[in-house]
N, C-alpha and C positions, 0 to 999 in steps of 0.2 A: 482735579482738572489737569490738562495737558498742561506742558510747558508751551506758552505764546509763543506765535513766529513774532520775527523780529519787528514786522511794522506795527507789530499788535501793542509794543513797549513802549510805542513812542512818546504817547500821547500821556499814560500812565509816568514816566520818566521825566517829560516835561516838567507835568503838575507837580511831581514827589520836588522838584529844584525850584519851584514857582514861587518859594519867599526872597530869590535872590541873595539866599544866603550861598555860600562855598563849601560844595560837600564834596568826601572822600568817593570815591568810585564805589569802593565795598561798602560803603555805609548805604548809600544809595540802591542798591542790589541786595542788602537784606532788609530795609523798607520795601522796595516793590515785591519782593518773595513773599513777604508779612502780608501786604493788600491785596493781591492778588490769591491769596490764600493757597499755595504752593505746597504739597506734602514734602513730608522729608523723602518720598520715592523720587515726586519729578523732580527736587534739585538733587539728587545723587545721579539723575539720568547722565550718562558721559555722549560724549560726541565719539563715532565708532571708531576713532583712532585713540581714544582713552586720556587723553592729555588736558580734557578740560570740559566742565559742566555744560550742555547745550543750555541751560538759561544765560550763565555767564555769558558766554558767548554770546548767545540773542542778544543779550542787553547790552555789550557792548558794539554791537554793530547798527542797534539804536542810538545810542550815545555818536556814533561814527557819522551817520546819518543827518543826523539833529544841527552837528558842529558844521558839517559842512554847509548848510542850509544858512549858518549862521545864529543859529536858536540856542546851542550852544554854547560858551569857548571853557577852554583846560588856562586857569591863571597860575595853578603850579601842578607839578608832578600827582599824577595820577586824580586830579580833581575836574568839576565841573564846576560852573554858576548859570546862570540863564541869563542870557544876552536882552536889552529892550525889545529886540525884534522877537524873543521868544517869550517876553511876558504878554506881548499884544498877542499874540499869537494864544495863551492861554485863555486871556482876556473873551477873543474872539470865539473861544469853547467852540471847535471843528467839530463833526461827528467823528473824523477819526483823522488822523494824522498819520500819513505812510509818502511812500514813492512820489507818486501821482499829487499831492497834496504838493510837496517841496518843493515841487516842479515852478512855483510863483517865484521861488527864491532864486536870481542872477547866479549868487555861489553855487548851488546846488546843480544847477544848469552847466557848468563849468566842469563840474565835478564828473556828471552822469553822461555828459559827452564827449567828454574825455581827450582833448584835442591835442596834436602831439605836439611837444615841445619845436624851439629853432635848432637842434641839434637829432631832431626827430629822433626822441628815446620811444621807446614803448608805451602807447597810451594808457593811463590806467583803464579797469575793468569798469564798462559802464554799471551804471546801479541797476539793481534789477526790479523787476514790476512789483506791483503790489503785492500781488500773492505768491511772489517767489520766495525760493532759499535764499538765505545769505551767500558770499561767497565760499565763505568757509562749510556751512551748510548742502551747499553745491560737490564742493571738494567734498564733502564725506559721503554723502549720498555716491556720489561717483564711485570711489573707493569700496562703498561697501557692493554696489552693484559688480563690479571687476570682482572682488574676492568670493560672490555667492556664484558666479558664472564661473568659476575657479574649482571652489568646492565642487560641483556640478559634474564637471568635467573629470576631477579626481574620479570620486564616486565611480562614474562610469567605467574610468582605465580600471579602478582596482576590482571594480566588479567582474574584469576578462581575465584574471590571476587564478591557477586554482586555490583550491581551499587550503592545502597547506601552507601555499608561498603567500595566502592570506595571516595565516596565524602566524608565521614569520615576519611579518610588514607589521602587527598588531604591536609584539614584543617589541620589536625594534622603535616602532615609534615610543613606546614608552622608554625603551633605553634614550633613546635621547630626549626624554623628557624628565631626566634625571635620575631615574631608577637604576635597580643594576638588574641584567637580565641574569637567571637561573637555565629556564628550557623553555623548546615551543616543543608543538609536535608529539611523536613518537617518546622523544624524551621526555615531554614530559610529564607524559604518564608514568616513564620511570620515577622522573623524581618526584610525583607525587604522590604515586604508589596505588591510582587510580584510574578509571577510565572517563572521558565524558572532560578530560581539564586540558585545554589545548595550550594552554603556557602556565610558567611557574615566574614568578620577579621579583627581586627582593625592594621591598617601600623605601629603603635606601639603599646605598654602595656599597654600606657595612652588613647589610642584610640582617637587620634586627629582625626583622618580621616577614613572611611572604604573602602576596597577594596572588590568588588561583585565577586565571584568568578564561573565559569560554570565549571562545572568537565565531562568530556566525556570520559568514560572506552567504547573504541571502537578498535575493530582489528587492529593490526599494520600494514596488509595494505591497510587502510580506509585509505582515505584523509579527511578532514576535509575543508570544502568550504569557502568562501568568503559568502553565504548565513547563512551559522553558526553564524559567529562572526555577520553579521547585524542582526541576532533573538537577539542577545545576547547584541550588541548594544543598541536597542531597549527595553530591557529588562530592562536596567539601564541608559535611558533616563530620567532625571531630577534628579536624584536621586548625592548626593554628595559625591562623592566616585570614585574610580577605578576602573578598570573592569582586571581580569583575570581570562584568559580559559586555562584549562588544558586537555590533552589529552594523553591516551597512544597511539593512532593514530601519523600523521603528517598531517601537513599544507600546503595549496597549496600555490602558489606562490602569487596568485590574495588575497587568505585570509590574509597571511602575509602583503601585502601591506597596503588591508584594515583596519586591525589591526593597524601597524603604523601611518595609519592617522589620527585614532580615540583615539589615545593614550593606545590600548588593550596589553595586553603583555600576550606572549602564551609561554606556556610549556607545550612541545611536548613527544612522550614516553622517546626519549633519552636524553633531558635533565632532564626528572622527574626520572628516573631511578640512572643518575650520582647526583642529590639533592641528592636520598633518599642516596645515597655514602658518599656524601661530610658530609651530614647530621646525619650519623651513626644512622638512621632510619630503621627497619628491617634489619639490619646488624651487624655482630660483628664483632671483629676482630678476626683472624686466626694467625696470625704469623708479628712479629715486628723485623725488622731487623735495626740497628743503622747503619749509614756509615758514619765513622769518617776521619776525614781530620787535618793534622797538624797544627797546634796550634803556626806558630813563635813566635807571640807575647808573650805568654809564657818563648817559650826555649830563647827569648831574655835575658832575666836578668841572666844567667847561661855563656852566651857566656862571650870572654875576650874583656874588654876595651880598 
């Protein structure tokens, strides 16, 4: 199964605290992983900025939820127990427990209306509806919507480049992806000593090894054949070295296969698009936003003995 949106955990997360004993945060999140019957796929799933499991996350913005409503509270660093108002509330077995539900609870109310301070600081972010993202969830979803409209737009510029000053863009983006470049082009058929091989790169700096590269600047909705990659095969038969095809195109299924067996590794428009991203290749940045998160281990040395 999917990994649950966050108001899906609540009610599950409740119950998992519902002996009123004081459990650890993680302990608590690999019980509900365990009852909810979770693959090891959906908890590796990451949130698209990479820094933290979208279950984790879900669940703690359950737990964030919960507290403010009052259902739960934190008696030491990183723990939970279940408040009385959150055992009646188990007692009382909801159909479900989300947003719309906490809405009964004055804290909760306080929380999701978010009313500005006497110093009129910035309100917090009201809570969101039932079937919405979390905030953080919001934030990445947004993020990744900006980076595929990024991608998109790359795409397009490098598809107005000619072909050569594409297989130059190809090499280069792998030289700055740590490789050492060799040749593109003209050249490097020289140094390949072959025709049909548009770059030469060495898999490291010291150039142990080189990877033969075919670069194809072709319409995004060309396919790319399983007869491509065997030219290309063929191309770098005897030769000691790797083989990779790049393409702003994609790959057919039968080509992919054949790739695989021959040990070729392909990159298609959309993953040459998010490199040149990852890679801060023909991109800058626009705007940096920090999203800070509490620090206990810090405010531990301040608290009392």
């Amino acid at each position: 199964m999917s990994v649950p949106k966050y108001d899906e955990l609540m009610k599950p997360l409740l119950i998992a605290v519902s002996d009123g004993e004081t459990y650890k945060i993680k302990d608590v999140t690999a019980r509900l992983a365990q009852q909810l019957n979770l693959s090891s796929e959906d908890l590796a799933e990451m949130l698209p900025s990479g820094r933290q499991t979208v279950f984790k996350n879900r669940v703690g913005w359950a737990k964030t939820y919960l507290k403010k409503a009052g259902l739960l509270e934190s008696p030491a660093r990183a723990t939970i127990v279940i408040t009385d108002a959150g055992k009646k509330v188990v007692a009382d077995n909801p159909e479900k427990i989300d947003s719309k539900y906490l809405e009964q609870f004055p804290s909760f109310v306080d929380f999701a209306s978010a009313p500005k301070s006497e110093d009129n600081a910035v309100p917090a972010p009201a809570a969101p509806a039932p079937t919405d993202l979390t905030p953080d969830d919001q934030l990445e979803e947004a993020y990744k919507q900006i980076n595929d409209s990024l991608a998109s737009d790359l795409l397009s510029e490098v598809l107005k480049i000619n072909s050569y000053t594409f297989e130059k863009l190809v090499v280069d983006l792998l030289s700055r992806m740590g490789y050492g470049t060799v040749a593109y082009g003209s050249h490097a058929t020289v140094a390949s000593g072959d025709e049909g091989i548009d770059g030469v790169i060495m898999e490291d700096k010291l150039g142990f090894s080189l990877i033969y590269v075919q670069a194809k600047e072709w319409a995004l909705d060309k396919v790319v054949s399983q007869p491509d990659i065997q030219s290309f095969v063929g191309a770098i038969a005897g030769k000691k070295g790797d083989g990779l095809f790049v393409t702003t195109a994609r790959f057919s299924q039968k080509a992919k296969n054949y790739a695989h067996t021959h040990h070729i590794i392909l990159i298609d428009g959309e993953r040459l698009a998010n490199l040149m991203i990852e890679y801060n290749f023909c991109v800058s940045t626009r705007k940096t936003f920090e999203i800070k998160a509490l620090d206990t281990d810090a405010l531990a040395e301040y608290q009392d003995d």
